[in-house]
C-alpha positions as CSV (number, residue, x, y, z in Angstrom):
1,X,0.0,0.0,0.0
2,X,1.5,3.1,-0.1
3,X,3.7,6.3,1.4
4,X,4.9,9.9,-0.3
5,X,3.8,12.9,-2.0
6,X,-0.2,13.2,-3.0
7,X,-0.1,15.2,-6.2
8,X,-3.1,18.1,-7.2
9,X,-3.9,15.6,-9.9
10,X,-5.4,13.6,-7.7
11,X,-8.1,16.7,-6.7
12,X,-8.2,17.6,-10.6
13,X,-9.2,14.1,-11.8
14,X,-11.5,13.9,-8.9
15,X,-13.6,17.0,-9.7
16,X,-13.4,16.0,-13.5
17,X,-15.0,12.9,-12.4
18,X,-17.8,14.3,-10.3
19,X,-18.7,16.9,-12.7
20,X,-19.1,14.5,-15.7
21,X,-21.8,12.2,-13.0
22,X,-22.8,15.2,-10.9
23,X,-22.3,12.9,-7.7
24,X,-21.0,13.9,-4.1
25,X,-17.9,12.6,-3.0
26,X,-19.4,11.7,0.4
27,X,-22.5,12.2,1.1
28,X,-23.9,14.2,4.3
29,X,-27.6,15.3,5.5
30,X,-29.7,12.8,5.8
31,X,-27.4,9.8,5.7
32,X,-25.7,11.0,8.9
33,X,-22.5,11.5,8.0
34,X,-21.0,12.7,11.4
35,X,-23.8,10.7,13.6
36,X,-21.2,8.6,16.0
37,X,-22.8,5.4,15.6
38,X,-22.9,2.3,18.1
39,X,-18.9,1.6,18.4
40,X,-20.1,-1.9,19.0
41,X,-22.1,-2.9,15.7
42,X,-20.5,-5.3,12.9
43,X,-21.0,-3.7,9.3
44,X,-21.2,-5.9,6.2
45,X,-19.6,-5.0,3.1
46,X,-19.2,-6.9,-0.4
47,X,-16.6,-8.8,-1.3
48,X,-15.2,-11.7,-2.9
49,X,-13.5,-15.0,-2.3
50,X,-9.0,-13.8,-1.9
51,X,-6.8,-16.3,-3.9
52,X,-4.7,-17.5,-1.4
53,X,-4.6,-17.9,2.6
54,X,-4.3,-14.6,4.3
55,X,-0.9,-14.7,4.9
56,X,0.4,-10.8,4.4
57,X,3.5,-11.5,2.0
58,X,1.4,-13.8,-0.6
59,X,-1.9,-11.2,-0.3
60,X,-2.1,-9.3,-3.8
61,X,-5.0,-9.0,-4.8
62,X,-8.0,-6.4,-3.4
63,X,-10.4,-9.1,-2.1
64,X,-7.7,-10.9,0.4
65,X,-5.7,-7.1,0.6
66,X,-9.1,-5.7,2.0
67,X,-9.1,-8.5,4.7
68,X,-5.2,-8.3,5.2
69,X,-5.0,-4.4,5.6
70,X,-7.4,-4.5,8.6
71,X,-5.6,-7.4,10.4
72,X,-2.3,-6.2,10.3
73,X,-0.2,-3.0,11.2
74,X,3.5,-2.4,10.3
75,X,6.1,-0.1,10.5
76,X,4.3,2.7,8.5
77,X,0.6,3.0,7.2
78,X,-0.8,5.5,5.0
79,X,-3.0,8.2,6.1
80,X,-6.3,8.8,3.6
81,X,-4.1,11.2,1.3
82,X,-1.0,8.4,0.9
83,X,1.2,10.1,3.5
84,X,3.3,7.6,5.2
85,X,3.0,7.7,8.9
86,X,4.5,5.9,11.7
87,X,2.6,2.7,13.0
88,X,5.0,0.5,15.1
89,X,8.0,2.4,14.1
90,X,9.4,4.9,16.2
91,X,11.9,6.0,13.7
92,X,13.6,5.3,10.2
93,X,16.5,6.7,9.9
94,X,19.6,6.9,7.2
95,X,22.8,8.7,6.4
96,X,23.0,7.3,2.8
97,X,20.0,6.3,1.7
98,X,21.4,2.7,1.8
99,X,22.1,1.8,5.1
100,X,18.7,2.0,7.6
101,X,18.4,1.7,11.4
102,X,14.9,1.1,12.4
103,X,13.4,1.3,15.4
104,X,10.2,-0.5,16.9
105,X,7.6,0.7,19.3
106,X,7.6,-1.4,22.4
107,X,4.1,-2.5,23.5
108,X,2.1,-3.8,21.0
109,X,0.9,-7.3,20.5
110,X,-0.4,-9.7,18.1
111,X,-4.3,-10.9,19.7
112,X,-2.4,-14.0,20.5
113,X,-0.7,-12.1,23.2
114,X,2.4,-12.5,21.3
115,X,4.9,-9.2,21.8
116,X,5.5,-7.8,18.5
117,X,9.4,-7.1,18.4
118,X,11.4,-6.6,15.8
119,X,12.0,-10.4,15.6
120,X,8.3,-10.6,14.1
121,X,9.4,-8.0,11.4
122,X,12.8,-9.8,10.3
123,X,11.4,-13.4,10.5
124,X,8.7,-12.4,8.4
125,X,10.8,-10.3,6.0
126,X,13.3,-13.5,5.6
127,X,10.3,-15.8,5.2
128,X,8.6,-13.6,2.4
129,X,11.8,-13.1,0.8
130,X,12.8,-17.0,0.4
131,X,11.9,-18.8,-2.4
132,X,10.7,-21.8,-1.4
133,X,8.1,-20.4,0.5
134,X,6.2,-19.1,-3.0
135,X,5.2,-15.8,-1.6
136,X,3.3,-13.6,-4.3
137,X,5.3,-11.0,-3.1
138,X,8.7,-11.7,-2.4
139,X,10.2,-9.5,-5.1
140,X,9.1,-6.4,-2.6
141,X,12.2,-7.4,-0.6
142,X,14.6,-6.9,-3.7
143,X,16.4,-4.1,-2.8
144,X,17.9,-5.8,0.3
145,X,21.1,-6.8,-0.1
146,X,21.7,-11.1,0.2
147,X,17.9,-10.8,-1.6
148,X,19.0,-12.4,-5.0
149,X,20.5,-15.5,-2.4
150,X,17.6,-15.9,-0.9
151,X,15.4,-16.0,-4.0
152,X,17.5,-17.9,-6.1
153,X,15.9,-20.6,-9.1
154,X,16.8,-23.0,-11.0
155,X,16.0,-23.6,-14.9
156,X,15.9,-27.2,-16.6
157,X,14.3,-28.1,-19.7
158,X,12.4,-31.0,-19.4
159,X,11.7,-33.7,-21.9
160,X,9.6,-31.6,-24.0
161,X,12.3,-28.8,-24.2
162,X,10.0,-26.9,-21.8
163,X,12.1,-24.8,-19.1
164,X,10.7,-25.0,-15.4
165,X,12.2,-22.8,-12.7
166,X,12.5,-24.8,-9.3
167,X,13.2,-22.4,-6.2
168,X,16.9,-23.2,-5.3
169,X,18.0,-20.3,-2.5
170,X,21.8,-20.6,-1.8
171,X,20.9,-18.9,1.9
172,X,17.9,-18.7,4.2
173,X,18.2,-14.9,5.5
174,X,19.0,-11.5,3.8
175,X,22.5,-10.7,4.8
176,X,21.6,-7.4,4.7
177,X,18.7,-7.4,7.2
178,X,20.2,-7.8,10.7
179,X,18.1,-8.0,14.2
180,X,20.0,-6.0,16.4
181,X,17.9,-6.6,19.6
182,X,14.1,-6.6,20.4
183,X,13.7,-3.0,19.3
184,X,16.1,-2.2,16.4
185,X,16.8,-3.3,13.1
186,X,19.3,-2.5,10.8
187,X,18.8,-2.8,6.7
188,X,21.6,-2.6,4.2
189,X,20.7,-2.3,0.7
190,X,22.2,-3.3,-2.3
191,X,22.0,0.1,-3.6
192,X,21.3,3.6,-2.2
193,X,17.3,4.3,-2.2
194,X,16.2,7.4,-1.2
195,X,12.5,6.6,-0.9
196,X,13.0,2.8,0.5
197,X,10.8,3.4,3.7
198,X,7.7,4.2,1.9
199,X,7.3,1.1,0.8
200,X,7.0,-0.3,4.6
201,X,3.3,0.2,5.5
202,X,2.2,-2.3,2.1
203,X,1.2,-5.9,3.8
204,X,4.4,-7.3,2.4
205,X,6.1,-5.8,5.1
206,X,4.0,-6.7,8.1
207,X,5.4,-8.6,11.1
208,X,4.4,-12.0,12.1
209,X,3.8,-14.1,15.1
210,X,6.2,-17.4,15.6
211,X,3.4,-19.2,14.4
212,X,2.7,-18.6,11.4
213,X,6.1,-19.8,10.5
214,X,5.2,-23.0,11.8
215,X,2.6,-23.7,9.8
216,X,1.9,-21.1,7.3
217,X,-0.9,-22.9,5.4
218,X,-2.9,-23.5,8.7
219,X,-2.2,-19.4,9.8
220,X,-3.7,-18.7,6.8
221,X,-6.8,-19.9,7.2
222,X,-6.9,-18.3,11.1
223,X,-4.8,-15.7,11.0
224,X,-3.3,-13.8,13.8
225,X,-2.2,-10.4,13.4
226,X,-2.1,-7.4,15.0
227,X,-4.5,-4.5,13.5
228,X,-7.7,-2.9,14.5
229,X,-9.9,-5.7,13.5
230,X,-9.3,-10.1,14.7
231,X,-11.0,-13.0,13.0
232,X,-14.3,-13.8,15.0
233,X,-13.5,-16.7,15.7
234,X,-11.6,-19.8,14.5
235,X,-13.4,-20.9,11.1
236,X,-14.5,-17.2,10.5
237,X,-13.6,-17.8,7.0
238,X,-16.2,-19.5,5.9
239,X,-15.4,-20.1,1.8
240,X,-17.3,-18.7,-0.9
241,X,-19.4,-17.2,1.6
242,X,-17.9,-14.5,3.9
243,X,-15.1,-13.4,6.3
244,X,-16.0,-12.1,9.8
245,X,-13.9,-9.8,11.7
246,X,-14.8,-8.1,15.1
247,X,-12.6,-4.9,17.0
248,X,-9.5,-5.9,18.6
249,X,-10.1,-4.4,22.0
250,X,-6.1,-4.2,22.4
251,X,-5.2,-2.0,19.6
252,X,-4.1,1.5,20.2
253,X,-3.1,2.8,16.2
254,X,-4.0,5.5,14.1
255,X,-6.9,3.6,12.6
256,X,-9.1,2.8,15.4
257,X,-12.6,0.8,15.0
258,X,-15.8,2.9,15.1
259,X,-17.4,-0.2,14.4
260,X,-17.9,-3.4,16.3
261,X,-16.6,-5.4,13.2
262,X,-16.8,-5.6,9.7
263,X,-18.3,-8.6,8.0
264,X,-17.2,-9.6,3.7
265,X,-20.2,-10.8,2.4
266,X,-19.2,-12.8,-0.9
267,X,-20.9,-11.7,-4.0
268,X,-19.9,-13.6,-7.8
269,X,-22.1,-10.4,-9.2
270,X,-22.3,-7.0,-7.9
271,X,-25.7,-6.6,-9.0
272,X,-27.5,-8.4,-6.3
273,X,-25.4,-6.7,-3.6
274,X,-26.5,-3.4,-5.0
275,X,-30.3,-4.8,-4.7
276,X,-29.5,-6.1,-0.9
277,X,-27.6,-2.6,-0.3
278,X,-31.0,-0.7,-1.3
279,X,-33.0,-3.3,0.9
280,X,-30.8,-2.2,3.6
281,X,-29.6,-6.4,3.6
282,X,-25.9,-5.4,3.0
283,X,-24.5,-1.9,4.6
284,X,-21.8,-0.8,2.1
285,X,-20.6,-2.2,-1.6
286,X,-17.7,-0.6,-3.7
287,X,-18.5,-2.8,-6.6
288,X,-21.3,-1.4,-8.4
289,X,-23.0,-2.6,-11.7
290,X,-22.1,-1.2,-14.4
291,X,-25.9,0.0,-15.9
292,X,-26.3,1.3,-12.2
293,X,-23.9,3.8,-13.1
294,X,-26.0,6.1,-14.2
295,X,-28.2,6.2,-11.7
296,X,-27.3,5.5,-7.9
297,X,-26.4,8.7,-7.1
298,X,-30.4,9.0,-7.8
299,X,-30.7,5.5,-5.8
300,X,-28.9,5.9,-3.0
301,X,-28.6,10.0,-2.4
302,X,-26.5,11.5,0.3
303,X,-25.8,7.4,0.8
304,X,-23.0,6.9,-2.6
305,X,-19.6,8.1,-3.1
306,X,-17.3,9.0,-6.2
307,X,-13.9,9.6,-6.0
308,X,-10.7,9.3,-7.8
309,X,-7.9,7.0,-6.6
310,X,-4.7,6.1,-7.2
311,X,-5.3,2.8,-9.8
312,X,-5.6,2.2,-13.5
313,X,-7.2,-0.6,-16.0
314,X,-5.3,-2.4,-18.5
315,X,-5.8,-5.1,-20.9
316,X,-2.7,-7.7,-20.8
317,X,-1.2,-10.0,-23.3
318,X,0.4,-12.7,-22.0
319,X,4.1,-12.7,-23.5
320,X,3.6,-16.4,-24.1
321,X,0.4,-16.4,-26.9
322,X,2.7,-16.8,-30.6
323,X,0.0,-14.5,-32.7
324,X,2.1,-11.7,-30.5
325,X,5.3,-12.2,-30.7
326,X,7.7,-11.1,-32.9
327,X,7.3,-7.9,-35.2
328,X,3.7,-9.2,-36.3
329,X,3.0,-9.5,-32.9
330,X,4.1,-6.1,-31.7
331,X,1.8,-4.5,-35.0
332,X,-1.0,-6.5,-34.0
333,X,-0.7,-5.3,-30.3
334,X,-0.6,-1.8,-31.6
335,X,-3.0,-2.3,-33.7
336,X,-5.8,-4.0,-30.9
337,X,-4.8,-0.5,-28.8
338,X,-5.6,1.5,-31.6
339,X,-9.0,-0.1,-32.2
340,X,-10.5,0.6,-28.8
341,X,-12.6,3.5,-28.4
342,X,-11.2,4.4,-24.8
343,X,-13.2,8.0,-25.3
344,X,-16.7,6.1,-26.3
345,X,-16.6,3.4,-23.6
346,X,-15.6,5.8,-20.7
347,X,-18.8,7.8,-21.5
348,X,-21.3,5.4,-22.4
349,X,-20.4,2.3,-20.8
350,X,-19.0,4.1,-17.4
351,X,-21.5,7.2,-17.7
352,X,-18.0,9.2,-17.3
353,X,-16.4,7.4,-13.9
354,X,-13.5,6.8,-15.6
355,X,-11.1,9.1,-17.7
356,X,-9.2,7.5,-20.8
357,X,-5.5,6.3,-19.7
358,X,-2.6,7.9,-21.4
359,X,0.1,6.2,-19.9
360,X,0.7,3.4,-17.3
361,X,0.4,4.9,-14.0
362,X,-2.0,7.4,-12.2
363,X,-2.5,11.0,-12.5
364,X,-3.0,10.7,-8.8
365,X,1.0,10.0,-8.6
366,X,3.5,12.3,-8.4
367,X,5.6,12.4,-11.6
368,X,2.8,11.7,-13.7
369,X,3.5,12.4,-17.2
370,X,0.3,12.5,-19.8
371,X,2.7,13.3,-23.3
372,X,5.2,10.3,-22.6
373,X,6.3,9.3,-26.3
374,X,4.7,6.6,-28.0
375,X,2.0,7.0,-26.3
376,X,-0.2,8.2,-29.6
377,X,-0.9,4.5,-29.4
378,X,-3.8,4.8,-27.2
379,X,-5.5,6.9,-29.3
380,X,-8.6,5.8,-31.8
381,X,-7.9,5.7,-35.0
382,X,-9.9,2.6,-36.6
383,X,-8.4,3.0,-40.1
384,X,-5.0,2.9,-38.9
385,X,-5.8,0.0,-36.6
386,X,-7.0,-1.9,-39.2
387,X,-3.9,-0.9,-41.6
388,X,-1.1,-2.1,-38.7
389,X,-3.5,-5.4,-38.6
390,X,-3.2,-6.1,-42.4
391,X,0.8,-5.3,-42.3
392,X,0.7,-8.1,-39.2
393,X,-1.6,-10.7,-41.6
394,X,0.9,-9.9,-44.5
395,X,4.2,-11.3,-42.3
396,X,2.0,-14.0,-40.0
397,X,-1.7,-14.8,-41.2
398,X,-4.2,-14.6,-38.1
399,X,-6.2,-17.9,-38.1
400,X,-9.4,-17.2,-39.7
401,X,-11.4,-19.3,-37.4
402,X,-9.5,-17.5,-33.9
403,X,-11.3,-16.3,-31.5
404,X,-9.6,-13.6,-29.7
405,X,-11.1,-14.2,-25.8
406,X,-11.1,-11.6,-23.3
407,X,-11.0,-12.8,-19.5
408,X,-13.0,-11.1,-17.4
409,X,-14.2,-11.8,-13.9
410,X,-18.2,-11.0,-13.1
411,X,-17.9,-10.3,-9.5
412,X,-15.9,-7.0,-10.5
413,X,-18.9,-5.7,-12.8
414,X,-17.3,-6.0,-16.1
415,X,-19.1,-7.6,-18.7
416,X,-20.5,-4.5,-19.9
417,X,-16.9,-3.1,-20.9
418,X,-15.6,-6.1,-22.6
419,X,-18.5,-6.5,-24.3
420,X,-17.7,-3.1,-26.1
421,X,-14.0,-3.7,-26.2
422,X,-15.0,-7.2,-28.2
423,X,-17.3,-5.3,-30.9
424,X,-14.6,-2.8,-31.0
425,X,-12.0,-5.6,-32.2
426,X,-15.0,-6.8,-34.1
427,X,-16.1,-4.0,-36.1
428,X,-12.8,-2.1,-36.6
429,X,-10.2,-5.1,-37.4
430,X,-12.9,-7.9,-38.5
431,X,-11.4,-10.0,-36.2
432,X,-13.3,-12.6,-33.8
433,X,-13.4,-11.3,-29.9
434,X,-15.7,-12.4,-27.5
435,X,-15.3,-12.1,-23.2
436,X,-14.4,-15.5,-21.4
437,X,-16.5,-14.7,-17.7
438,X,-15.4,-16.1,-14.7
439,X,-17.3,-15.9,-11.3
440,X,-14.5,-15.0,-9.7
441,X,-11.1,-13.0,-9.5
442,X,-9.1,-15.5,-8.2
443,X,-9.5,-18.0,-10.9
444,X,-8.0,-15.8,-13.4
445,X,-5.2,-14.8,-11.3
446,X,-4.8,-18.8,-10.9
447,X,-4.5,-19.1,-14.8
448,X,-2.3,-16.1,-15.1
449,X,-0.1,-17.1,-12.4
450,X,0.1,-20.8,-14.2
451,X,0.3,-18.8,-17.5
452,X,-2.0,-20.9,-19.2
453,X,-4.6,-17.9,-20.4
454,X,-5.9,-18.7,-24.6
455,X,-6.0,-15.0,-24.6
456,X,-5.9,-11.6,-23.3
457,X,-7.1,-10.6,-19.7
458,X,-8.9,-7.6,-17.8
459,X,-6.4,-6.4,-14.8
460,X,-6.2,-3.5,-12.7
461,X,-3.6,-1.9,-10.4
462,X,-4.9,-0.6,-7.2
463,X,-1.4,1.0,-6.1
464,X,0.8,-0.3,-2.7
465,X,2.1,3.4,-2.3
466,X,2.5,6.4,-4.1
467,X,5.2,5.9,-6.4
468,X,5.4,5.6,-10.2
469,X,7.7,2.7,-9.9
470,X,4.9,0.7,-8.2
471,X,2.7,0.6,-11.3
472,X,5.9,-0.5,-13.1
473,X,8.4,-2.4,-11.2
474,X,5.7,-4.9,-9.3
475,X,3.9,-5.3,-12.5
476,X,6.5,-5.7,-15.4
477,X,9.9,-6.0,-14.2
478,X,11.6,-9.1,-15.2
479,X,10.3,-12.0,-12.5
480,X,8.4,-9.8,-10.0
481,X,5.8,-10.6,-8.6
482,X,2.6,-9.4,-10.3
483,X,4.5,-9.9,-13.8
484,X,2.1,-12.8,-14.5
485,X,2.0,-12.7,-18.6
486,X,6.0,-13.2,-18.3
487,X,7.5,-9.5,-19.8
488,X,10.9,-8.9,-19.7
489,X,13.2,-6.3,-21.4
490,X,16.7,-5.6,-20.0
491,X,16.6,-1.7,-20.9
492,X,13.1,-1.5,-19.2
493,X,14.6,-3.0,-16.0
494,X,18.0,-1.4,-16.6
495,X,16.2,2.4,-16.0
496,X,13.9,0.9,-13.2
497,X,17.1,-0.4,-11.5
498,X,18.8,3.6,-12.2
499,X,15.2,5.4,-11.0
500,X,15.4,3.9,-7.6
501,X,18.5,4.8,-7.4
502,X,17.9,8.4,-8.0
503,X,19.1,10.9,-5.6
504,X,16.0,12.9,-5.7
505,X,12.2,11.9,-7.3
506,X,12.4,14.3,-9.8
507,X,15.4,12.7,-11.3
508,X,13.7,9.1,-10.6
509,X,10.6,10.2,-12.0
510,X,12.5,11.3,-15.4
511,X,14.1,7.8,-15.3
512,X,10.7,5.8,-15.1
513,X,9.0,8.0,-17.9
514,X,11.9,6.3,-19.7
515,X,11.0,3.2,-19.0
516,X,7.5,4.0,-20.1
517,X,8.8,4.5,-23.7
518,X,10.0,1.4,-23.7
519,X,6.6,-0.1,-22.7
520,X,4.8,2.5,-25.7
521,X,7.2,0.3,-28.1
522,X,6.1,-3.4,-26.6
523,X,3.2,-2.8,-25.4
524,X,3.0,-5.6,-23.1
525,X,-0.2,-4.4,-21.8
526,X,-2.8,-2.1,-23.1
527,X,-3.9,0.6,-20.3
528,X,-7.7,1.6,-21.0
529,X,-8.5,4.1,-18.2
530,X,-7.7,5.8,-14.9
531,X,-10.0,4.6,-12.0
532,X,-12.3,6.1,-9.4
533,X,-14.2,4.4,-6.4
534,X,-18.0,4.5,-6.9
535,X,-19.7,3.2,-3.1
536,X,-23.2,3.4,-1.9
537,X,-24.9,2.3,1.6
538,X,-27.5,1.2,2.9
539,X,-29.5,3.3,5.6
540,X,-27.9,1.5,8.7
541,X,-24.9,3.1,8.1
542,X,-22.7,6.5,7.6
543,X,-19.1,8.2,7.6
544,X,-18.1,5.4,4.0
545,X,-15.6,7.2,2.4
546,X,-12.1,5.6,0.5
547,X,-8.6,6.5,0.9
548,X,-6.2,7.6,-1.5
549,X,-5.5,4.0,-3.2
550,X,-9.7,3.8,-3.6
551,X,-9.9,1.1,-0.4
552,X,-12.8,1.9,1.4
553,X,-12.3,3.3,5.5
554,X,-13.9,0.4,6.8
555,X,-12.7,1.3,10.4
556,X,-14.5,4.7,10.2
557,X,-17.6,3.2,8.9
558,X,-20.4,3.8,11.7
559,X,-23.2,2.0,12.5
560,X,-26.7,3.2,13.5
């Protein structure tokens, strides 16, 4: 999650988002905005089924992150602007930018009664880090020096001259992440990093009790952690039905419950939560459908919210499909980009929630650059679309019977969208498109990760912290983590490498706008538009509003 600078864009896109729907931000009046509520009621809210066990390091994606966030509290967190704040951290402090002495509050406790110390912080870096342990986000520790011993693979080709990579660490720890004693902790880098602590209040970096490194599977399931909300009870996940958390009495944060406990209800469709939400069945939902766009402000008013947030939409093409590789493959990639009406969909299929991407971040981050070259390729133009196709056809023929599929997941309201994106392919290359739906989010993030997707995918980025490198680095670095569809380019990672090495953001800022260009010429995804949170609530509830990376405030939520 997140840290830094919040940039005006984030204001400006927000007010052009508002004034295309005419919707309040938060509403007030008769929804009781600043009522206090009864601190000891549990809320529901839609959500999903996460993708893995809730263990922090191997939580990235929103439906487990959601869960994650309120369980856990690390060194930092992020106010609801993105400014990094100290949690358990009493300081952060460095000379060089490369070498970090951290200290940690003394006091606090996972709801185990377990002390947190700064033993639960480097156990659990070391854990997240290693390879063998399969954490989704191990490549977060990177910048650590002894990380690339730690996270060492090995590649054999097997019998049918396929390569597998088999985790193969040559050391257990990061020899650059030394516990000092039950309060300090010192970090060396591999390279100076200027902006290193911001990263330190995303989940990746929260501590963990002894036990989960016991058995991480079984912690997964029952967590323990050591935020403002605790499971209910053993078994409170029940699957493909709903989480339960309840207020842990003990903590004594910045984001304290105003609320007795928040309840995930699991929805495969938002459209019945939106029903339940106006039967006052379900308090709060941040997935709406899409036709109710234009018209729950008149549904639910002084009770819905619109606001921009730091996260974009993309379409991605897994590096792996053969129509796309090669110089046919980057014209037909150009040419799909080109063939999308990102002006006509934003208006008519999002009734103006969402503003056209031109590049492969958020306006909300600072640095944000909307002229980086090459990126003319996100611009309509049909004819030429259909031109770059036919230049693609004359070096590798498309088969005629293909069908280009576009997997989407219905729990996250998107059928609408690819439906226009496939008609868009359709009418303006004569091509065959159609949306592959799946019920849930987590089973396209299982065929990414296995990288066994027939075609292209919906994906999002819902930002860590406020940097430009975190829409880049975690998502198309060589090997990191969120890198599902397998891109790689050595002068992309080379300038990601130099950027967070920068001296100052201005001058890493230049360096990832670089490495933007690059992406312009491969195009290893397509980004469609920059996202805002739409949320309404039911009449049992007031004070819903999102923070700066579009997550709703569950712990501010109160209940009538």
């Amino acid at each position: 999650m997140r840290f830094s600078r919040t940039s005006k864009a984030l204001g400006l896109l927000a007010v052009a988002a508002l004034a295309l729907t005419g919707c309040g931000s938060s509403g007030s009046g008769s929804s009781g905005q600043t009522a206090a509520g009864d601190p000891s009621k549990i809320i529901t809210a839609y959500s999903n089924e996460p993708q893995h066990p809730l263990i922090p390091s191997n939580t990235n994606e929103v439906y487990g992150g959601r869960v994650v966030d309120l369980l856990f509290e690390g060194l930092t967190s992020y106010d609801a602007n993105g400014k990094s704040v100290n949690a358990l951290a009493e300081s952060i402090d460095t000379s060089d930018g490369q070498n970090y002495t951290i200290k940690v509050k003394k006091g606090a406790k996972f709801t185990n009664g377990e002390a947190v110390t700064a033993k639960s912080f480097v156990d659990a870096w070391n854990f997240a880090a290693l390879s063998t342990n399969a954490q989704s986000s191990s490549s977060f520790f990177e910048s650590i020096e002894g990380y690339d011993a730690v996270s060492a693979v090995t590649k054999t080709k097997g019998a049918d001259g396929k390569s597998t990579s088999t985790p193969a660490p040559t050391a257990q720890t990061m020899s650059g992440l030394v516990l000092k004693d039950d309060s300090t902790i010192t970090v060396k880098l591999a390279q100076p990093e200027a902006d290193w602590p911001q990263r330190l209040g995303y989940s990746a970096f929260m501590p963990l009790p002894a036990d989960a490194l016991k058995d991480p599977k079984a912690f997964g399931e029952n967590p323990i952690g050591n935020g403002p909300y605790k499971m209910a009870a053993k078994g409170a996940w029940q699957h493909d039905s709903q989480i339960a958390l309840v207020k842990n009495p003990d903590y004594q944060g910045t984001r304290m419950a105003k609320n007795g406990g928040v309840t995930f209800k699991f929805y495969t469709d938002p459209a019945p939560a939106y029903t339940d939400v106006q039967a006052n069945n379900l308090d709060v939902t941040d997935v709406l459908p899409t036709n109710a766009l234009k018209t729950y402000t008149t549904d639910f008013p002084d009770h819905s919210l619109n606001k921009a947030f730091a996260g974009n939409a993309t379409l991605n093409i897994p590096n792996y499909l053969p129509e796309f590789q090669g110089p046919a493959g980057q014209l037909r990639r150009q040419a799909i980009s080109m063939a999308i009406n990102r002006d006509e969909i934003t208006k008519v299929v999002f009734n103006g929630t969402r503003i056209p991407a031109k590049d492969f971040t958020s306006p909300s981050i600072d640095g944000y650059n909307a002229n980086v070259t090459g990126s003319d390729v996100l611009k309509f133009d049909a004819a030429k679309a259909k031109d770059l196709w036919a230049k693609a056809d004359a070096m590798s023929p498309w088969p005629a019977a293909k069908v280009l599929q576009l997997a989407y997941n219905t729990d996250g309201g998107n059928k609408e969208w690819i439906d226009a994106v496939a008609n868009n392919l359709k009418n303006n290359l004569g091509i065959k498109a159609e949306g592959q739906p799946f019920a849930k989010f987590a089973e396209i993030l299982n065929l990414r990760t296995a990288k066994t997707l027939p075609g292209f995918t919906r994906a999002g980025w819902q930002a860590d912290y406020p940097s430009l490198f975190n829409f880049l680095g975690p998502l198309l670095k060589t090997g990191a983590s969120a890198n599902y569809e397998g891109y790689s380019n050595p002068e992309f990672d080379k300038l990601l490498t130099e950027g967070l090495a920068s001296k100052s953001t201005d001058d890493a800022n230049k360096k990832f706008t670089q490495a933007q260009e690059i992406l312009f010429k491969d195009l290893p995804n397509l980004p469609l538009w920059y996202q805002a949170r739409q949320a309404v609530w039911s009449q049992n509830v007031s004070n819903v509003d999102s923070g700066w990376n579009g997550v709703l405030l569950y712990y501010n939520i109160t209940a009538k």
